[in-house]
N, C-alpha and C positions, 0 to 999 in steps of 0.2 A: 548333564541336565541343563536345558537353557533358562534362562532368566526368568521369564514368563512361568513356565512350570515350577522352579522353585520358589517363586512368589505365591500362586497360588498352594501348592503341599506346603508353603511357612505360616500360610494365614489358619489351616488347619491343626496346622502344630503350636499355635499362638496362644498366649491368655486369654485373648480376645475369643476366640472360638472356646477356651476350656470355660471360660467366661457364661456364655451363651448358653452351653450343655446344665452348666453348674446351677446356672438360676432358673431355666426354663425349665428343668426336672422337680427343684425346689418348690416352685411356684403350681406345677401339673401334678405330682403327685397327690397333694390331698384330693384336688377335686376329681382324679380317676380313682384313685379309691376308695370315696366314701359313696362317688357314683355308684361304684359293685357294691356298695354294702346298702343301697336305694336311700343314701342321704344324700341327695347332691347339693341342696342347698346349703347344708350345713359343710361340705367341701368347699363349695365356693366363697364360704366368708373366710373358710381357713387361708385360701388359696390368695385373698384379699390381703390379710396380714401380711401371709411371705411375699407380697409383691410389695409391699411399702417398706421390708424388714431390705429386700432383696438390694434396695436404691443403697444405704450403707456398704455391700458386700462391694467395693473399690478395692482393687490393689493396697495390699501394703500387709506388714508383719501380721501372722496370725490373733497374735493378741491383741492388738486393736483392733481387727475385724471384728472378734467377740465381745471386747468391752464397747466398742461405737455399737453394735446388732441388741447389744442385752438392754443399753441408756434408749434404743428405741423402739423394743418393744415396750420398755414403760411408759415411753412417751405414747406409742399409739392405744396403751388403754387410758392412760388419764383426757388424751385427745377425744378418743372416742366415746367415752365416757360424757366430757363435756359439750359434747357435739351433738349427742343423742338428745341431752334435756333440753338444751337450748334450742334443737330445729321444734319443739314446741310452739314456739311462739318465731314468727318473724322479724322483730323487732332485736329479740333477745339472741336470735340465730345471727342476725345480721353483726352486732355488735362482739358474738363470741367470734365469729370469723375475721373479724377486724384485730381484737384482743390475741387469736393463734398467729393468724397471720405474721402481726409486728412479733411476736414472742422469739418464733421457732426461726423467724428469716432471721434474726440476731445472732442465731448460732453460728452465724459465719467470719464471728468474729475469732471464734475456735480453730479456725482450719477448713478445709475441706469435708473431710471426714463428719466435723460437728455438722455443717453444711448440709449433707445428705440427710444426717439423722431429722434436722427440720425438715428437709423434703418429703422423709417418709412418713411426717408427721403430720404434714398437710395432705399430704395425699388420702390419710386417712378419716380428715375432716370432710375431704373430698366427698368419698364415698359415702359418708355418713350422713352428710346434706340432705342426699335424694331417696337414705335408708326409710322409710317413715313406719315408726315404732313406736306402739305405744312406754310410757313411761316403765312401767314394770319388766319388759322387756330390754331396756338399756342397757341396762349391766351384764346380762347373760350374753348378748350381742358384743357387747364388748370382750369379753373375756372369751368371746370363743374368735373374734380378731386379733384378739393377742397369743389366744394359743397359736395359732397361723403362722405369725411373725416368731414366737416360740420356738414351731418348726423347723422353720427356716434357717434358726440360729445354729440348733445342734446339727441338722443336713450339713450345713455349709462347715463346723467347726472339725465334723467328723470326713468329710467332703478332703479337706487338708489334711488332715493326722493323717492319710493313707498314703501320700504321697506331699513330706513336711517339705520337700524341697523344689519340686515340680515349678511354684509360684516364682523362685529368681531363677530357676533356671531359664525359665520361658524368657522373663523379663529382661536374661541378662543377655540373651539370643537377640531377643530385640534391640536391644544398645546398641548392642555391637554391630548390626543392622544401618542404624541409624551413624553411627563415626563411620562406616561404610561411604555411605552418603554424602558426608564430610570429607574426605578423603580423595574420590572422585571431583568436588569439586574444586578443591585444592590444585589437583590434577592439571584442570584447565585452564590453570592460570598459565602455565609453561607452554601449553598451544596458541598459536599466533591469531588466531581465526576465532580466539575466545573475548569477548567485550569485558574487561576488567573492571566497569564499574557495575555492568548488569550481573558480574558474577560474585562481588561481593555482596549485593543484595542477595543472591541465594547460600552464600557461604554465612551471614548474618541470621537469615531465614531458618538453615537449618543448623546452626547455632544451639536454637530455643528447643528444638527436637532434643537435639543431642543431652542440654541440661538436665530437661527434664524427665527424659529416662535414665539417666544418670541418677537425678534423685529418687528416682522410686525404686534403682537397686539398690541402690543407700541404703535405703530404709527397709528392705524387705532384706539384707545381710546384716547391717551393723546393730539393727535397734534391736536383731534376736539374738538375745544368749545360745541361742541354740546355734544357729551360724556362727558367731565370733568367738563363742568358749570349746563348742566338742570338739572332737578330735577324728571323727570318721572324715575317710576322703570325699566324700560328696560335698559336705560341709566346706572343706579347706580347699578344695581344688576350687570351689565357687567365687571363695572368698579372694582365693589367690589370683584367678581368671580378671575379674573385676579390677583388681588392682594395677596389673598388667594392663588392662584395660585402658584405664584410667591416665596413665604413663605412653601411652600409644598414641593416646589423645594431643597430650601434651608436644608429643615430637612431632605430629602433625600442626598443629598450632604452631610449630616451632620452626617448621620450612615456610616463614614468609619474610619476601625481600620485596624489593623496589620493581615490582613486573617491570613495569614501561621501561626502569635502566635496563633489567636483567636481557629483554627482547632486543633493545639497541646496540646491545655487546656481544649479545651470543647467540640471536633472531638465524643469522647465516650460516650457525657450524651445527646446529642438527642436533648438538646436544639438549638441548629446551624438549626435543620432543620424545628423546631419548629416556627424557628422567622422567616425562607425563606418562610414557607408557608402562615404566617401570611401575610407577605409584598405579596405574590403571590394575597391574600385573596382582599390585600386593593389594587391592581393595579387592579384587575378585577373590584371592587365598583367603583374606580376611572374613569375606562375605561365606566363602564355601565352611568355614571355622563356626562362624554364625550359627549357622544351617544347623550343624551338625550337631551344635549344643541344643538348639531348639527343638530338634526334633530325637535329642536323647541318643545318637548313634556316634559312635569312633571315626574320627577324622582320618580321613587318607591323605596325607600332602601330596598334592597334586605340583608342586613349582617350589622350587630351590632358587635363590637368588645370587646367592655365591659370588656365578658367573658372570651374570649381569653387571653387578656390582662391581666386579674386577673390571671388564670392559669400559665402562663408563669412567674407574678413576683411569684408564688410560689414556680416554679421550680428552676428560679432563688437563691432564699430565701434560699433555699435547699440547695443547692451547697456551703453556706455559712455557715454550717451546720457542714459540711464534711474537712473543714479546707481551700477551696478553694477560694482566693479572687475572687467575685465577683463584683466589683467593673464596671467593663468596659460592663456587660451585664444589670448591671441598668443602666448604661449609652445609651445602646440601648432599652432598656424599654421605658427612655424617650422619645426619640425620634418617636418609634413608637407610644407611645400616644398623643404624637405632630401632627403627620403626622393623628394619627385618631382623632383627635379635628380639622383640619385646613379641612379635605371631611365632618368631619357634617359643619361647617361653611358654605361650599359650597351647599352641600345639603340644607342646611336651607335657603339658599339665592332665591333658586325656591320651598320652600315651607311654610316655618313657618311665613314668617315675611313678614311683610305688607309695602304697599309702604312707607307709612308716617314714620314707626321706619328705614326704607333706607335711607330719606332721610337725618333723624336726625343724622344718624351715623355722628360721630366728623372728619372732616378732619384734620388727622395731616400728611399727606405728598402732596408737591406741586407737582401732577403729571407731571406737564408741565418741569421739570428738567430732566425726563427721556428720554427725545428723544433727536437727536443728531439732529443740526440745520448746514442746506445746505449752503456755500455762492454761493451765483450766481452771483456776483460781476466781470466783465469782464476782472479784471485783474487773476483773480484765471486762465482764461483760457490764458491769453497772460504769465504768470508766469511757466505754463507749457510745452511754447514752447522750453525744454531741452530737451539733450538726458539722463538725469538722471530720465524723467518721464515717466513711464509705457502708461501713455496715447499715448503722443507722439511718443512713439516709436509703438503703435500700430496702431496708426492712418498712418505712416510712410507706415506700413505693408497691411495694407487694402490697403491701396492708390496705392502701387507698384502691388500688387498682382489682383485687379479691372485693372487695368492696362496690365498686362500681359494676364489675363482671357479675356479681350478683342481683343487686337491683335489676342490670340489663337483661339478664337470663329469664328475671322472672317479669319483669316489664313487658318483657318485647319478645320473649322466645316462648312459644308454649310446648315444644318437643319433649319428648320423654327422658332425651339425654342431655339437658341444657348446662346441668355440671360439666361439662367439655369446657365451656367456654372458663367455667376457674380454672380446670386443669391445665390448659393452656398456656395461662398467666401464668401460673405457679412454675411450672417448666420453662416456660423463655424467660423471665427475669431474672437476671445475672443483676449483682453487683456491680460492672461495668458497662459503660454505654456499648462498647463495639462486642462485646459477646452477647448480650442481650440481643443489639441487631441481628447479628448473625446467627442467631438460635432461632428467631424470628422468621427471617427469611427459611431454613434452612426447612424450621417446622409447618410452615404453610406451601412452600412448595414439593414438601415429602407426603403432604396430607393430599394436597391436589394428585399428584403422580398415582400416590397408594391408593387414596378412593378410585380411581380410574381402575387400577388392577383388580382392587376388589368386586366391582361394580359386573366386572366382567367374570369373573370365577363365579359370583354367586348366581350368574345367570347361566352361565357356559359348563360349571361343575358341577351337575346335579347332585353327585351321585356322594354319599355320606361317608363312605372310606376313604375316596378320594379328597372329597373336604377336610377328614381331618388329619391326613399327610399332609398335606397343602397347613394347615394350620400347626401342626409339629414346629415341620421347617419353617415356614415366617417367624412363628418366636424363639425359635433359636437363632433366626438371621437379624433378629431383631436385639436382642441382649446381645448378639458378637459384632454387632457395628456399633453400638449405643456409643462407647467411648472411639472408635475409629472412627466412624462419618459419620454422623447426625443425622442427615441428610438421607440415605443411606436407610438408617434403621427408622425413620419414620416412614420411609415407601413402604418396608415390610410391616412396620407395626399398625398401617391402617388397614389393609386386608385380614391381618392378622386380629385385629380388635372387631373387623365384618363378619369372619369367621366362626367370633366365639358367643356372639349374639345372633348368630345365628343356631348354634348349637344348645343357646340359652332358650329361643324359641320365640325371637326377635326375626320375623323374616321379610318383614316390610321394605321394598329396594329404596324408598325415602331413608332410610340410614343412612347412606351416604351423602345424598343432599344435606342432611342434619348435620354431617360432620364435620363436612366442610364447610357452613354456615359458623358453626359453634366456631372450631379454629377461626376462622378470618374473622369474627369479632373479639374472641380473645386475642389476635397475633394487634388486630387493631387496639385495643386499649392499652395492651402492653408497649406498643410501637409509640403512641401517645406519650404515657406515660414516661417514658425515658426521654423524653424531650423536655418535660414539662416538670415533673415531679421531682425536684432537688437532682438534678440529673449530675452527674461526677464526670467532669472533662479531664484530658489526661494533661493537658498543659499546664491547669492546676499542679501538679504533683512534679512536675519534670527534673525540679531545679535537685528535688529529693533522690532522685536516681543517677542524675548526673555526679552529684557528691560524694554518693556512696559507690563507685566504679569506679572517680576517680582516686577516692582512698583506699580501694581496692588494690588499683595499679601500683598506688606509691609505696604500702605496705607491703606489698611482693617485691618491688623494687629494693625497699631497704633489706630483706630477708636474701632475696640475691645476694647485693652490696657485699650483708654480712658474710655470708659463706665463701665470695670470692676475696676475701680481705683476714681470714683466720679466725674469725671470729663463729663461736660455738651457736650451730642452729641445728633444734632438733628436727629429726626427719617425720615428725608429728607435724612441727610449725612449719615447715616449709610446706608441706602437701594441703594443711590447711590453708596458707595466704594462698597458692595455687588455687584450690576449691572456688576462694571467695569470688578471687577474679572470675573466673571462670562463670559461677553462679549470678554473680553483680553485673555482668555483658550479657546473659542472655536476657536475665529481666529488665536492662535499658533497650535490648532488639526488641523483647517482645513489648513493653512500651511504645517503642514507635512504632510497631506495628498496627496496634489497636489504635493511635494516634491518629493514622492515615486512612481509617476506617470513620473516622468521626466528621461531621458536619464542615464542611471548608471552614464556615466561621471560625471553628473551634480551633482551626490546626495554624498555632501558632511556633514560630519561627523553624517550620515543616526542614526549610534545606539545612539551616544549620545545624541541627540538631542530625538531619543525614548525614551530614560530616562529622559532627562529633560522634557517631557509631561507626562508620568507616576509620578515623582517625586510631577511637577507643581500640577498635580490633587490630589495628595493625601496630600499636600499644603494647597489649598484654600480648601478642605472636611477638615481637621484637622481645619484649622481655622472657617469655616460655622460649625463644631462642637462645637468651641468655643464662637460662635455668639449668637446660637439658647439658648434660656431661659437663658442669662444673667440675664435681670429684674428680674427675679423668683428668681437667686439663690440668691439677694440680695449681692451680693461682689464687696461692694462699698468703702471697703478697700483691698492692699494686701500686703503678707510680702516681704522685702527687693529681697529675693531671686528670687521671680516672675520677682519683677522689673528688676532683673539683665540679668535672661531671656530674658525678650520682650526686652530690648537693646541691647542685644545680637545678635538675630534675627533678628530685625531690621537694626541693623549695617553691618551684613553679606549680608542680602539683597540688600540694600544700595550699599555697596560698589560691588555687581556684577549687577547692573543694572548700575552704570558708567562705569566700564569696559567696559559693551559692549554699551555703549554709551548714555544711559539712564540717567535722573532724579531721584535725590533721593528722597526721603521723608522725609520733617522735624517733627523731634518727640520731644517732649518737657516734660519729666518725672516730671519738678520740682513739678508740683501742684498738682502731686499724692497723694493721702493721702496713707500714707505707716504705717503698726504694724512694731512692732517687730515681728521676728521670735516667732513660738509657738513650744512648746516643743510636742504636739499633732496637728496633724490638724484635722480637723473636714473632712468625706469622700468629701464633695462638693470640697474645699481646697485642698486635699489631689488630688484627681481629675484634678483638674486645676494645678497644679505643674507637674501632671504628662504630664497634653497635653502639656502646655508650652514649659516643655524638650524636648517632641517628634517633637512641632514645630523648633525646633533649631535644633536638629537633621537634619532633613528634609532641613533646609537652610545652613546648612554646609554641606549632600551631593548636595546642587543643588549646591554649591559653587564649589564643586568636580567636576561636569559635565561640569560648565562651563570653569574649566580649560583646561579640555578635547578639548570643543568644539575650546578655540581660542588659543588652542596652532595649 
């Protein structure tokens, strides 16, 4: 199967796609069936609710999906409820929309998940703006929106209990996907013809991928009792897959050296390209591995390394022959036979091994330490009411902005559907300046393309079966791009929203004029807005990310230290300071990423801080160098000079994660067990002397950079 084709049958087999099916049936259902029973309008308010219910239904453990769905369907009757009395008067409408507004944008103080449940809460004030009802009819209008959202909750609760593991398995298909990705471009670093700084921009890039599917299998295995405590093999093979995973990661991280030396010494003997292919070899097995969990079906190992491996250490071997230390390409030997021991592991997990030796395998890490734990404690949100908190200042920003889109709608728009122009705001205002932008852009140029498409179906597709195929598919293609391209799902969702007022018995072709007016005055006050209104630059915060990565680095460094010096680290605590690094690099990449998206003004000490993610990354791979087959090389003692090293390092560290306003790490050397200096080292020794140095290096220029950064 070529590439092309299993990308397209992976995006079928995808959450992303079970996604689309899941909510787009949720959402259709009531209003096809109360159609047949000649109540359509009382389906389409049901259908109202399970689209505001549907915005919580994100990835993540069962039970939050139901406990975030159930906190909003309360929220959309008390919403709806005060939305109804107050569009009485305009005055009082105006000021309730102001009052929701700031409320429910607060909730993103919660997480994400709380995030949505405000969105599906405004949404539903949305719709209730342009409901017009008299007073006695509120609450029955209401309650039958909530029943909707009701709906919604048990489809989607019972949607899962049919198949409780489907959700990580998709998820973990897609990881692994994604370290794929990773892995390739690692790859090119050993090809001569590859530009080493333009490729750690995309090894930084897809970095941020990698974390963050990472965290959402986290959380969709460890935060279920149902994953970390049963004992069936679905469950353990899942649990076990990920971890291996996780560990595969790490050895990849873990093959990085000095390119530009490594090209200058060994660019001539063929070996450079030998190893890229090799690595080219195991991200295709890897990716074929992917596949196969995504789409539920038994891996064939298609490629044995064995040989490979042998050949190369003989080429290796060779070079040491010739007078050349070799030294740093057994070093990557290792690793690549790391990396092919950790895919048969995996491999083996869907074929060799029987449920019963699954479930014997020994637990020695408490999974449940790896997820990061929400408070929902009501002061967290009355603690936020500053103008030092990003929430708040965004909830500020909605609130004024709903506000103005208002006035505007009804000042200057007299169209039928001029709540567009709130809904607009509501969906592109992010908390941060560079996703706001680009929700902006992405939404205005998806409405421009999709009114085109539509514009032309509703003129060219007469015909009413064929309209509503054509409308099936756009909102299934519309819910399975929502979280992959943005962009994307609004080309589908404006045909798709032409469609369904048309079907409402809206046939007027000025709807699409109208709606693309609406957008580009909401994309415009939102776009305003975030320039103007308390707007949050990220330079502001930088010094806060730089701190916490680099006492990320130092704290994995002493957890090293200790394991290579005799001293007792659990295999809990190791894999946690591993995690943190890991998590604390990608949220300083994806910082300067959204950095480089913001106003030149804004983009303060832009290159230094490029090297300080360049340097950070080749940091925590030098130390995940130093991590990987510890136990093996058995150096449970070391000599003086090591030690003076890691206290070296660590102290430099130390003192530039206070600087910029950070926590140290305490390191405790005494109960090292230390030799004497050897007049010989042994090449393992020899090795580790040399990383050590090059990690102190590496922390005296990051020391460099951040003098840069705060002078």
């Amino acid at each position: 199967m070529n590439i092309q084709s299993r990308e397209i049958k992976g995006f079928f087999y995808s959450q992303y796609f079970s996604d689309g099916l899941r909510i787009s049936a949720g959402i259709l259902i009531p209003a096809l069936l109360f159609n047949y029973l000649n109540e359509f309008n009382l389906g389409i308010t049901l259908s109202l609710g399970a689209l505001c219910v549907s915005v919580v239904d994100t990835p993540g453990p069962v039970v939050y999906k139901r406990n975030g769905m159930l906190v909003c369907v309360v929220c959309i009757f008390l919403v709806a409820v005060a939305t109804g009395f107050a569009r009485q008067n305009p005055y009082t409408l105006g000021a309730a929309i102001a009052i929701i507004s700031f409320i429910f944008s607060m909730l993103a103080v919660y997480g994400l998940r709380a995030a949505a449940i405000g969105t599906g809460a405004l949404l539903t004030m949305v719709f209730m703006i342009e409901k017009s009802l008299p007073p006695e009819q509120v609450i029955w209008y209401s309650l039958t929106i909530t029943a909707g959202g009701a709906w919604y909750l048990i489809f989607s609760v019972l949607f899962f209990s049919i198949r409780p593991y489907r959700a990580a398995q998709q998820a973990l298909g897609e990881s692994i996907a994604d370290v794929v990705k990773f892995l390739r471009i690692k790859a090119d670093f050993y090809k001569s013809g590859t530009d080493i700084d333009d490729n750690y921009r995309k090894l930084v890039s897809q970095q941020i991928q990698v974390s963050q599917h990472q965290d959402l299998v986290r959380e969709l295995l460890f935060r279920s009792r149902v994953m970390v405590k049963e004992s069936t093999n679905a469950s353990r093979v899942l649990v076990l897959t990920f971890v291996d995973l996780v560990d595969l990661y790490e050895q990849i991280m873990a093959t990085h050296y000095d390119y530009s030396e490594i090209r200058n010494r060994f660019g001539d003997t063929g070996v450079l390209d030998e190893i890229a292919r090799l690595l080219d070899y195991m991200a295709h097995e890897l990716e074929t591995i992917g596949y196969a969990i995504l789409s539920n079906r038994r891996h064939v190992r298609s490629h044995e390394f064995d040989a490979q491996l042998e050949h190369l250490k003989r080429r290796i071997d060779s070079l040491a022959e010739t007078g050349n230390s070799n030294l740093v390409l057994k070093k990557i030997l290792i690793n690549l036979r790391d990396l092919n021991k950790n895919i048969h592991n995996i491999f083996s997990y869907y074929n060799s091994r029987s449920s019963k030796e699954l479930i014997k395998k020994p637990e020695e890490v408490e999974f449940t330490k790896f997820v990061t734990r929400q408070d929902y404690a009501p002061q967290e949100y009355l603690d936020n009411l500053t103008f030092s908190s990003a929430s708040f200042r965004h909830a500020i920003r909605v609130s004024l902005s709903c506000i103005v889109g208002f006035v505007a709608s009804h000042l200057f728009l007299h169209g039928h559907h001029s709540y567009w122009v709130l809904l607009t705001i509501i969906v592109i205002l992010k908390p941060g300046f560079s996703l706001s932008k680009q929700r902006n852009y992405e939404r205005f140029i998806g409405t421009i393309v999709g009114g085109a498409i539509g514009f032309l179906l509703l003129k060219y597709v007469p015909n009413t079966n064929a309209q509503f195929i054509l409308f099936i598919a756009l909102m299934i293609a519309t819910y399975s791009f929502t979280r992959l391209n943005y962009t994307v799902a609004v080309i589908f969702m404006t045909p798709y929203v032409f469609l369904l007022f048309k079907f409402l018995g809206v046939t007027q072709m000025s709807l699409v004029q109208e709606r693309i007016i609406d957008t580009a005055i909401g994309s415009g006050i939102a776009f305003i807005s975030i320039y103007i209104i308390l707007p949050r630059w990220e330079f502001e915060h930088v010094n806060e990310y730089l701190a916490d990565v680099i006492h990320a680095n130092a704290n994995y460094l002493a957890k090293i230290a200790e394991t290579i010096t005799g001293q007792p680290v659990s295999l809990t605590d190791y894999k946690l300071a591993r995690k943190d690094i890991y998590v604390k690099s990608a949220n300083l990449s994806a910082m300067f990423e959204r950095m480089t998206s913001e106003p030149k003004s804004k983009q303060k000490n832009v290159r230094e801080i490029h090297k300080f993610v360049v340097l950070n990354h080749i940091l925590s791979s030098y130390l995940a160098n130093l991590g990987s087959g510890i136990a093996e090389k058995n150096l449970h003692k070391t000599p003086p000079e090591n030690i003076r090293l890691i206290r070296k390092s660590i102290h430099v560290l130390n003192e530039n994660a206070k600087r910029l306003g950070g926590e140290p790490v305490v390191f405790n050397c005494e109960k090292m067990q230390v030799v004497p200096e050897k007049p010989v080292l042994s090449p393992d020794e020899a090795l580790l002397k040399e990383q050590l140095g090059f990690v102190n290096k590496i922390s005296n220029d990051i020391e460099r950079v951040t003098d840069g950064i705060l002078a």
